[in-house]
C-alpha positions, -999 to +999 in steps of 0.1 A: -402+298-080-380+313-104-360+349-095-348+377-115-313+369-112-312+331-109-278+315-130-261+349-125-228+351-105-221+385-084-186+392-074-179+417-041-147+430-034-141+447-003-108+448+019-108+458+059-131+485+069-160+483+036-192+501+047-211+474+063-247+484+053-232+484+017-220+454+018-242+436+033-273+449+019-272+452-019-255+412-012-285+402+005-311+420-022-292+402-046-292+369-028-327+374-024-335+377-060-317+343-064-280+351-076-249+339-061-228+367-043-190+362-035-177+383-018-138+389-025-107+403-012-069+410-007-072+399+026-064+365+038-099+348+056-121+375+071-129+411+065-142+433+091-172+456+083-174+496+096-207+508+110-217+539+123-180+547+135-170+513+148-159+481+137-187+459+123-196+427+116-166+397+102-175+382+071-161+355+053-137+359+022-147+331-002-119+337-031-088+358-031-082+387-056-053+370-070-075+343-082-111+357-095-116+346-128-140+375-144-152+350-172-170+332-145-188+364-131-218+383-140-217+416-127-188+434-099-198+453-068-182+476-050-193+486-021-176+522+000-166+529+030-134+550+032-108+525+044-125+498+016-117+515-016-088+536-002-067+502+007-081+480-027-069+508-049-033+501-039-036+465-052-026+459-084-046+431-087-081+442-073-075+476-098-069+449-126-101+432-118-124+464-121-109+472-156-114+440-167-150+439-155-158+475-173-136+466-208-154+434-207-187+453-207-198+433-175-224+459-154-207+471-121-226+483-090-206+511-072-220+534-040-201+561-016-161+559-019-163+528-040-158+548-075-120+559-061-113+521-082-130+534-115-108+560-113-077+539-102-085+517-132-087+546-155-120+540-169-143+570-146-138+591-186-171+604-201-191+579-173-222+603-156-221+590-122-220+599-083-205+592-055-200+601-019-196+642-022-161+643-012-150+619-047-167+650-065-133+663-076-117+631-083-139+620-105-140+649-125-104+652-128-105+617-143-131+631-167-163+613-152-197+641-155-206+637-116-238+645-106-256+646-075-290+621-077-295+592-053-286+565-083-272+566-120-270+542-145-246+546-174-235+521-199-240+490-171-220+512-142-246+521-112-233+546-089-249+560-057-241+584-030-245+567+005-260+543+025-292+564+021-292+563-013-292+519-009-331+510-016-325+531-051-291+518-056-307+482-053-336+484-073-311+501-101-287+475-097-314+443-094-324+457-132-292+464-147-278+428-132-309+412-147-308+432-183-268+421-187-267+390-204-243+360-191-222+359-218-210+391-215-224+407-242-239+444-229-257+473-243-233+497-251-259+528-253-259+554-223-288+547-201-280+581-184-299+592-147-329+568-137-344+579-105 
C-alpha cells in the first residue's frame, strides 16, 4: 500500500528538553504516512523529552548536527519546548541548518518555541506565522506578521501554537511535506492561513 509521503526524508532537530508530544507526535504521523524521520541533534547519543513539567521520555539521536547533509532531506521539523529551541539557537551549526533548509526552499514544520530558530537564522521577515504567545514580540521584531490561529502555512513554513494546536499542525504539515517536491524545487507563492 502506497503512503502520502513514501521516498521522502524528514529531518528533526531537537537538543535536551524538546516538548515531547511535539516531538514525538508529528514523527510518528509522519512515520505513519510512510516517510523516514531522523531525528537530529547537538547532543552526543540521547535526548531527553519534557512532559507536562518533568523529564520525559529518552530518544535516540541518529545523526549529529555537524554532519546533516540538507541535500539528502526533504522537509525540517522543529519541534518547541522552551529548553529545545532556547539551547539549538546557540549552535552555530543547528542555526546554519534552518537557513539552509528555508533558502533552499525545502518546507519546514515549526510549533510552540520552535520559531526562536527562524528568527536566529534571520529568515522569520515578511513570513505570517505563530507561535507559542510569548515568541509574539520576537517575531515581530524580526519582521514576521504573527497571528494567532491553531496552524499557518506560508511559502512551505507551518507554524502552530502548542501541543493543542498538533492534530491541525499534522494534517498541515502531512500536505505541505507531500506537495514539496524531492528535488527541492518549491512553490514560491504565499499559501497564507489554512485552518
Amino acid at each position: 500500500m502506497a503512503h502520502r509521503l513514501d521516498d521522502k526524508r524528514i529531518a528533526a532537530l531537537v537538543a535536551h528538553g524538546f516538548e515531547q508530544d511535539e516531538l514525538l507526535r508529528p514523527k510518528s504521523a509522519l512515520e505513519g504516512e510512510g516517510a523516514t524521520v531522523d531525528v537530529v541533534s547537538p547532543e552526543i547519543g540521547t535526548v531527553r523529552g519534557w512532559l507536562h513539567g518533568d523529564w520525559g521520555t529518552v530518544v535516540a539521536i541518529d545523526y549529529p548536527v555537524d554532519d546533516l547533509r540538507v541535500g539528502d532531506y526533504d522537509a525540517l521539523l522543529l519541534p518547541g519546548g522552551v529548553m529545545s529551541p532556547d539551547r539549538l539557537r546557540t549552535v552555530p551549526a543547528a542555526v546554519k541548518l534552518v537557513k539552509q533548509f528555508f533558502n533552499e526552499g525545502k518546507p519546514i514544520a515549526v510549533i510552540c518555541h520552535g520559531p526562536w530558530l527562524l528568527v536566529e537564522a534571520r529568515v522569520a521577515r515578511g513570513l505570517k506565522m505563530t507561535s507559542w504567545p510569548s515568541l509574539k514580540t520576537d517575531l515581530v521584531n524580526a519582521g514576521a506578521h504573527w497571528v494567532d490561529l491553531e496552524v499557518v502555512v506560508d511559502r512551505g513554513i507551518v507554524s502552530s501554537r502548542s501541543p493543542s494546536d498538533i492534530p491541525a499542525f499534522n494534517k498541515k504539515m502531512i500536505e505541505e511535506f507531500g506537495e514539496r517536491q524531492q528535488s527541492g524545487s518549491v512553490k514560491k507563492q504565499l499559501v497564507g492561513a489554512r485552518g
